[in-house]
C-alpha positions in Angstrom: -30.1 34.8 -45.5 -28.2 37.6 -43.3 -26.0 36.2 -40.6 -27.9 37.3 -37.4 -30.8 35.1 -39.0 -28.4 31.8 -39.3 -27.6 32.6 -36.0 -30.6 33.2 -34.7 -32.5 30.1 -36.5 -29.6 27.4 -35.4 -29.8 29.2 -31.9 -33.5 28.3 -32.0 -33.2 25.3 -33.2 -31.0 23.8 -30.3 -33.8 25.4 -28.1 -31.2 27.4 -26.5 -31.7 31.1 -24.7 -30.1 33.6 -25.1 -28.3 32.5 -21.9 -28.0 29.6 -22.1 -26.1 29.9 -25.6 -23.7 32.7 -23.8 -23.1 29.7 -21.2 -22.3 27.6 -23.8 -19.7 29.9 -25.3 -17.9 30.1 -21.5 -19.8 33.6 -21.6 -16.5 34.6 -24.2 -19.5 37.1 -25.6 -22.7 38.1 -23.7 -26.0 37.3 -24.3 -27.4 41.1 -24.7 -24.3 40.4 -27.1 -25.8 37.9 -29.2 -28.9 39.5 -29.0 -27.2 42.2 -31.3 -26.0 39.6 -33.4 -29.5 38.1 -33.9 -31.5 41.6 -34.4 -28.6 44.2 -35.9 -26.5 41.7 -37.6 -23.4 42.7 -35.8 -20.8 41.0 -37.0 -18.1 39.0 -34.2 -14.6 38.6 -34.4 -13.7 35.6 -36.3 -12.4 33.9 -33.3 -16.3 34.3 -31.9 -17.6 33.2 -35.3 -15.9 30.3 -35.1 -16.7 29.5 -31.4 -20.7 30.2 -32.8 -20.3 27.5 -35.4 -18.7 25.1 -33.2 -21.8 25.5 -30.5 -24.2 25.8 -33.3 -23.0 23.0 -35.0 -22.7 25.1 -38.3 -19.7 24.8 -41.0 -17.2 27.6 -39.4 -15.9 28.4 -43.2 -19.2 28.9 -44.5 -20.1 31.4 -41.4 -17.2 32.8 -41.9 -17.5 33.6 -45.1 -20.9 35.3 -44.8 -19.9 37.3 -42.1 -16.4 38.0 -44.4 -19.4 39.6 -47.1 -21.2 41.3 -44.9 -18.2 43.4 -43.8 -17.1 44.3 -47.4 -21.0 45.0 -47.9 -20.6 47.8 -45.2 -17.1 48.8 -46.3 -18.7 49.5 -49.6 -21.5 51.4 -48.7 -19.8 53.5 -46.6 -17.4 54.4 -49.3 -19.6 54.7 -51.4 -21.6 57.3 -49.4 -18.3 59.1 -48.6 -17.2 59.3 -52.1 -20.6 59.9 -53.9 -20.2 62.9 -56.0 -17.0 63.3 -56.0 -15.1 63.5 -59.3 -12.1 61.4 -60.2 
C-alpha cells in the first residue's frame, strides 16, 4: 500500500475532512496539503509524519518507515534515469 493510501484510508476512517484533519494537526500542514499527500503521495517531513500517526492513530515507526522507502524509491529512479547509458 503507498503512503498517501494509509493516509488517506485512516483519514477516512476517523471520518475526518480534509479540514478537519489540518485542524487536528494545529493546521502545522494545510489541507490542500494533505490533499497532495492523499492523491500524489508527497512525502512530509518526518516531524509531520509523526504528527500524522499520532492523529491517525497509526504506529509512527512503521509510517515512517514507508515514507523512508518511498524516498529511496524516488532517489533510485531518478538515478537511475540520470545515469542510464552511461558506461562505468
Amino acid at each position: 500500500m503507498k503512503f498517501g493510501e494509509i493516509i488517506r484510508d485512516a483519514r477516512l476512517k476517523k471520518q475526518l475532512t480534509y479540514r478537519a484533519m489540518a485542524d487536528k494537526l494545529d493546521n502545522i500542514i494545510s489541507s490542500a496539503y494533505i490533499n497532495a499527500i492523499e492523491l500524489h503521495n508527497e512525502i512530509p517531513s518526518p516531524d509531520t509524519v509523526m504528527h500524522l500517526a499520532e492523529v491517525l492513530d497509526l504506529n509512527a515507526d512503521e509510517l515512517l518507515e514507508i515514507a523512508k522507502q518511498v524516498k529511496i524509491n524516488e532517489f533510485n529512479s531518478l538515478m537511475n534515469k540520470k545515469y542510464r547509458g552511461r558506461k562505468k
